[in-house]
C-alpha positions in Angstrom: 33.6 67.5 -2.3 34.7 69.6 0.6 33.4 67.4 4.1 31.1 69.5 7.2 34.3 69.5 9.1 36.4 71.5 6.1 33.5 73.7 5.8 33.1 74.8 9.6 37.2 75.2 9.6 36.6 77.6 6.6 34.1 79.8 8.3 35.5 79.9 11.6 39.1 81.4 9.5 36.3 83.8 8.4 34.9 84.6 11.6 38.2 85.2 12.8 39.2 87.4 9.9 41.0 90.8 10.9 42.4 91.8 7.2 40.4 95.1 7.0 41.7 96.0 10.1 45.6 94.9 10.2 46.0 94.5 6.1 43.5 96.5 4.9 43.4 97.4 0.7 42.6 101.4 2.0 41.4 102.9 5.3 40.9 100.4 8.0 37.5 99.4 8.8 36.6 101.5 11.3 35.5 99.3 14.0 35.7 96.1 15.4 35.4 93.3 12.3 32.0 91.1 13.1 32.1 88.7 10.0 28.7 87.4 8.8 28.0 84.7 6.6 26.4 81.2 6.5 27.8 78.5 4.5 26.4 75.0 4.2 27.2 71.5 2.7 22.9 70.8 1.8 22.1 74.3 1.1 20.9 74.7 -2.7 20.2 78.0 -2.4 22.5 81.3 -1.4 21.6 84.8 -0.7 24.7 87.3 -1.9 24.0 90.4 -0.9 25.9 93.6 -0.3 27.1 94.0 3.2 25.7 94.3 6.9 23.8 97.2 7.9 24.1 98.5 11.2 21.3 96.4 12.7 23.2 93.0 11.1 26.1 94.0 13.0 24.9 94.4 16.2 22.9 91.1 16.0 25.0 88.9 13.8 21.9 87.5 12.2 21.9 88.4 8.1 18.9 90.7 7.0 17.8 91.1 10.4 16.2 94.0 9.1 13.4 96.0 6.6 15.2 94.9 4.2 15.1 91.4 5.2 11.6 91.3 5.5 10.7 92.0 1.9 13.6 90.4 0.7 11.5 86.9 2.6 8.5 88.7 0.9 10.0 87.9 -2.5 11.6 84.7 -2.0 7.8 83.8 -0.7 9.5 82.2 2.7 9.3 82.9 6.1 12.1 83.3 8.9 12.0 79.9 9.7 12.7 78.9 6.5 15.6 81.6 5.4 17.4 80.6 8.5 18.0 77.2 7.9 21.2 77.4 6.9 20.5 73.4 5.8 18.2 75.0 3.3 19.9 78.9 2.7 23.2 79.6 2.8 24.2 83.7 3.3 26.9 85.0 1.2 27.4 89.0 1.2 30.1 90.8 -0.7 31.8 92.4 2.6 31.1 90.3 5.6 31.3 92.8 8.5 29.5 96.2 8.3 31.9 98.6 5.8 30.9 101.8 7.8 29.4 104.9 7.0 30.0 107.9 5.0 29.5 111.6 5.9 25.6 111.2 5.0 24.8 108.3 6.9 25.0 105.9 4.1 26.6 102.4 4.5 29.9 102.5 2.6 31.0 100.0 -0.5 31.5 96.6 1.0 35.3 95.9 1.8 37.4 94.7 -1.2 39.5 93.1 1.0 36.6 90.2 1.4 36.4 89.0 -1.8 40.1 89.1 -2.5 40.4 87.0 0.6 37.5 84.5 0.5 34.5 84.6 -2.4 36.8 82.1 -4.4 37.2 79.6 -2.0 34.0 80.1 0.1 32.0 78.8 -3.3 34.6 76.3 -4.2 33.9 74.7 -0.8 29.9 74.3 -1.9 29.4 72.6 -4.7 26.2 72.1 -4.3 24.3 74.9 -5.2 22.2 75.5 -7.7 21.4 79.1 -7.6 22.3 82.2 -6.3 20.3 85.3 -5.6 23.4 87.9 -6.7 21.5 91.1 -4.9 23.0 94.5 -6.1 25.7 95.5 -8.4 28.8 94.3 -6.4 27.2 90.7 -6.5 26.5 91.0 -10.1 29.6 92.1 -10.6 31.5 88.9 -8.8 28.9 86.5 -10.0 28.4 87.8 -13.6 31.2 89.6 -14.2 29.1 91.9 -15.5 31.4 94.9 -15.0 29.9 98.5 -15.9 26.3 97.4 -16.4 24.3 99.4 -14.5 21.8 97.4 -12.1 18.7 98.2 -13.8 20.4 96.5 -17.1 21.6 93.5 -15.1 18.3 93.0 -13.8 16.3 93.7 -17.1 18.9 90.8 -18.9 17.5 88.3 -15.9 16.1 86.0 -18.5 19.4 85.6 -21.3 20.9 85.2 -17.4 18.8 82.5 -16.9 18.9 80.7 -19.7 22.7 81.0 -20.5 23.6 77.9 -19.2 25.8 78.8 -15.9 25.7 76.6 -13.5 25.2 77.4 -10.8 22.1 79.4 -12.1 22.5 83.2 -11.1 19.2 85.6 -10.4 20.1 89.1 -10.4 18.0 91.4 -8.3 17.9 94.7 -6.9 18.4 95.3 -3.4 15.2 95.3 -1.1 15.6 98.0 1.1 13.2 100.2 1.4 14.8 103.4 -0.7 14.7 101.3 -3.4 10.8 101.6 -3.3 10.8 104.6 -6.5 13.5 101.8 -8.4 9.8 99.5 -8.0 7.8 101.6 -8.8 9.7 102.6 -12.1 10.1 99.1 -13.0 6.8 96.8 -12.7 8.3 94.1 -14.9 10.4 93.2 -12.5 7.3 92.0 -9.9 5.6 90.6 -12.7 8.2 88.8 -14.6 11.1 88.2 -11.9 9.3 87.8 -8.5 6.9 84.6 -10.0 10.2 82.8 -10.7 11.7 83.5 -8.1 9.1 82.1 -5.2 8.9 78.8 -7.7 13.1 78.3 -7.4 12.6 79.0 -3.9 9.8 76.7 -3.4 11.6 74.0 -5.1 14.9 74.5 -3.5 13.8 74.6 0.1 11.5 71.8 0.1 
């Protein structure tokens, strides 16, 4: 069992981390790295997202944002709650902001983050017992569920469940707000997925 003091050496190597810039797998990152994540020795519970969006950058605080919000709508928690990193740790797939494409979209999150860290950062927290895996590239590290589109993923969430991986994994879509039409299309997923969901959450963060 990893102690507090390895864990806080771990995410200050993180914090520190300049690969995308001086090493990076393609085009360098094109800004300043501003690593975010949360990692905790009591935490049960961990949020693995996609990526900072430009409002996480500039703050440093994880789903500091819309999305943020309905994501707490979901779990059934408020901000006091999803920032106790005793309680909720913070794992996203790319740790600082990947940029912006010629639309204005956020880019992939960097490669170079998982390569470096994902293997090591959950090795070091033994812990936990489930993990919110939020959008493909998530699913794709924690499932290994390679060319499954989301809404499959998210559809299988019960055989998921129930398969016996440890920690458990809860796929879900991503809560920003363009996913709105994905809802809307899909009202299974606030009936079936949400209800278990705020009960893991309730029980975790007690």
């Amino acid at each position: 069992m990893p102690t507090d003091g390895e864990l806080e050496q771990l995410v200050a190597r993180i914090r520190a981390c300049r690969i995308c810039v001086e090493a990076p797998a393609g085009p360098p990152l094109p800004h300043e790295p501003r690593p975010v994540v949360r990692l905790s020795s009591s935490a049960r519970l961990a949020v693995c997202g996609q990526a900072p969006g430009t409002r996480v950058h500039a703050t440093g605080i994880p789903f500091n944002d819309p999305s943020g919000e309905r994501l707490r709508d979901w779990m059934g928690i408020g901000r006091d709650v999803f920032y106790d990193i005793s309680r909720v740790a913070v794992v996203p797939m790319g740790f600082c902001f990947p940029g912006q494409d010629s639309r204005g979209a956020d880019l992939p999150p960097r490669a170079e983050c998982r390569a470096a860290w994902h293997d090591r950062v959950f090795a070091a927290m033994p812990q936990l017992e489930l993990v919110l895996a939020i959008g493909q590239y998530a699913q794709a590290y924690h499932l290994g569920c390679g060319r499954a589109s989301l809404t499959e993923t998210v559809r299988n969430w019960r055989a998921i469940w129930d398969s016996g991986r440890r920690p458990r994994v809860l796929p879900l879509p991503h809560p920003s707000w363009r996913n709105t039409g994905w809802l809307k299309r899909h009202p299974w997923f606030a009936a079936e997925v949400l209800p278990v969901l705020k009960a893991e959450v309730v029980r975790l963060t007690a």
